[in-house]
N, C-alpha and C positions, 0 to 999 in steps of 0.2 A: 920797040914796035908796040904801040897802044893796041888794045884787044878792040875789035870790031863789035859790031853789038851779038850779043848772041842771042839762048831761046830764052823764054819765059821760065824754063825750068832752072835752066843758069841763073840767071838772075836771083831766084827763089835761094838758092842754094847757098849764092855769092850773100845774100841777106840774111840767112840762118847762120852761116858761119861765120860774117860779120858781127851779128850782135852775141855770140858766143864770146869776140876778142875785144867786145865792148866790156860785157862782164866779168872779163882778165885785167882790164883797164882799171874797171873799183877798185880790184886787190892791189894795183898800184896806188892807186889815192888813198885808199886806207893806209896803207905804209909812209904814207909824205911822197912817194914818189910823184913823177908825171905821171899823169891817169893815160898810161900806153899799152895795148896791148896787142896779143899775137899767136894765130895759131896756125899750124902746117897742118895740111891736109892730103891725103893720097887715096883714090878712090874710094872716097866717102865714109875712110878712117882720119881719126886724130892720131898725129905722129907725135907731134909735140906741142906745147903752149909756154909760153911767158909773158912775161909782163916786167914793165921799169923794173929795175931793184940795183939800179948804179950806188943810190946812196946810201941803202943796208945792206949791201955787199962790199962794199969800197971796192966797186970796180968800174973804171969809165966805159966798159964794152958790155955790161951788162943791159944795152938794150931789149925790148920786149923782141925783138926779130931776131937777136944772136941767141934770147935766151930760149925762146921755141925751138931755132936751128938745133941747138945743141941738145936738147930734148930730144928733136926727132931723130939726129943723127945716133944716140946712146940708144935709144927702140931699136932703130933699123941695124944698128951697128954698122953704120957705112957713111963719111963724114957726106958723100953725094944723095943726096934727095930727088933725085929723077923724076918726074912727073907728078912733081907735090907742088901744090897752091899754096903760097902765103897771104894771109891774111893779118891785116895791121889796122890799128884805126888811126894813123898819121904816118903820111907821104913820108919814106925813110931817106936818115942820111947817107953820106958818102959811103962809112964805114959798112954799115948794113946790106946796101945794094952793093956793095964789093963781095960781101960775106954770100947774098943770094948766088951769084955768078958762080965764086968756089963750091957751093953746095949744088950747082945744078937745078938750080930753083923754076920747075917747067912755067908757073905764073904766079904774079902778083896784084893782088887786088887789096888796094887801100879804102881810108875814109877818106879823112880831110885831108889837106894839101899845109903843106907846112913852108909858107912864104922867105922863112927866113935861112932855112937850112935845107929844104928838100930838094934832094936832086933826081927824080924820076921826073918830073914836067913842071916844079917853080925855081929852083936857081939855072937846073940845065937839064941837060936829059940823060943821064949818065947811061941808062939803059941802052939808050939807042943807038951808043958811040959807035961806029965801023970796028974797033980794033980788037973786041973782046971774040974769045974763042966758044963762047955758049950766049946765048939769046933769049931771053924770056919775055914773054909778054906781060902786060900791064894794063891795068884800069882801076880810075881812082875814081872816087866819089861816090863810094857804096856806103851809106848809112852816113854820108859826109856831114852833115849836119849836126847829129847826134854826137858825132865822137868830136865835132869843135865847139857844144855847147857843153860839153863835159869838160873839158881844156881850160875851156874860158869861165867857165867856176870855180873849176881848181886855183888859176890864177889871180883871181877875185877876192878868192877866200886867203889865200895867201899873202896877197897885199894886205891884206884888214893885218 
């Protein structure tokens, strides 16, 4: 279920937190990773934050959204996150919105939209399937600009 619009203070808020997981994003690209980042939030504390680190970790699940999960879930010491907001700046894969659901992830607010692999609303909508036993809402396109001219440097600069 996409999130409805909300007030001006939301918005405000969904923008300061965004460019918080914008500047988790650089510590990705400084490391070679994908410039991705990620933080949980729960009445207007930080539970957790990450950012890429699949390829100096050697881990393929070291997403910036499993590696915030796990942050906030070692804070709270409860792997469920009830009434926490994640915050991303690119539309998550399969594995990550699997991972939001098991955490109880109350919403999700993205940047960009990731065409080739995102399944919140460009390959499908995995959110929104009937079968899952918890529900989160969703809205992308917060600071969406920003976090796919960041993307699209990274892989610029890479090609060279």
């Amino acid at each position: 279920m996409s999130v409805t619009k909300q007030s001006d203070q939301d918005d405000r808020n969904h923008t300061m937190w965004m460019q918080r997981a914008l500047e988790l994003a650089d510590k990705a690209a400084e490391q070679g990773e994908v410039p991705v980042g990620a933080i949980v939030v729960r009445d207007g504390e930080v539970l957790g934050q990450g950012w890429n680190q699949m390829i100096g970790s050697n881990d393929p699940t070291a997403h910036a959204e499993i590696v915030a999960m796990r942050s906030a879930a070692a804070k709270t010491e409860n792997y469920r996150l009830p009434g926490a907001t994640l915050y991303v700046t690119l539309e998550p894969c399969t594995m990550c919105a699997g991972a939001m659901i098991h955490a109880r992830i109350k919403r999700l607010v993205f940047a960009a939209s990731e065409p080739k692999a995102g399944v919140i609303c460009s390959r499908c909508s995995l959110l929104d399937e009937p079968w899952y036993n918890h529900k989160l809402a969703w809205q992308g396109g917060v600071l969406g600009e920003e976090s796919s001219e960041k993307l699209q440097a990274f892989f610029k600069a890479r090609r060279k």
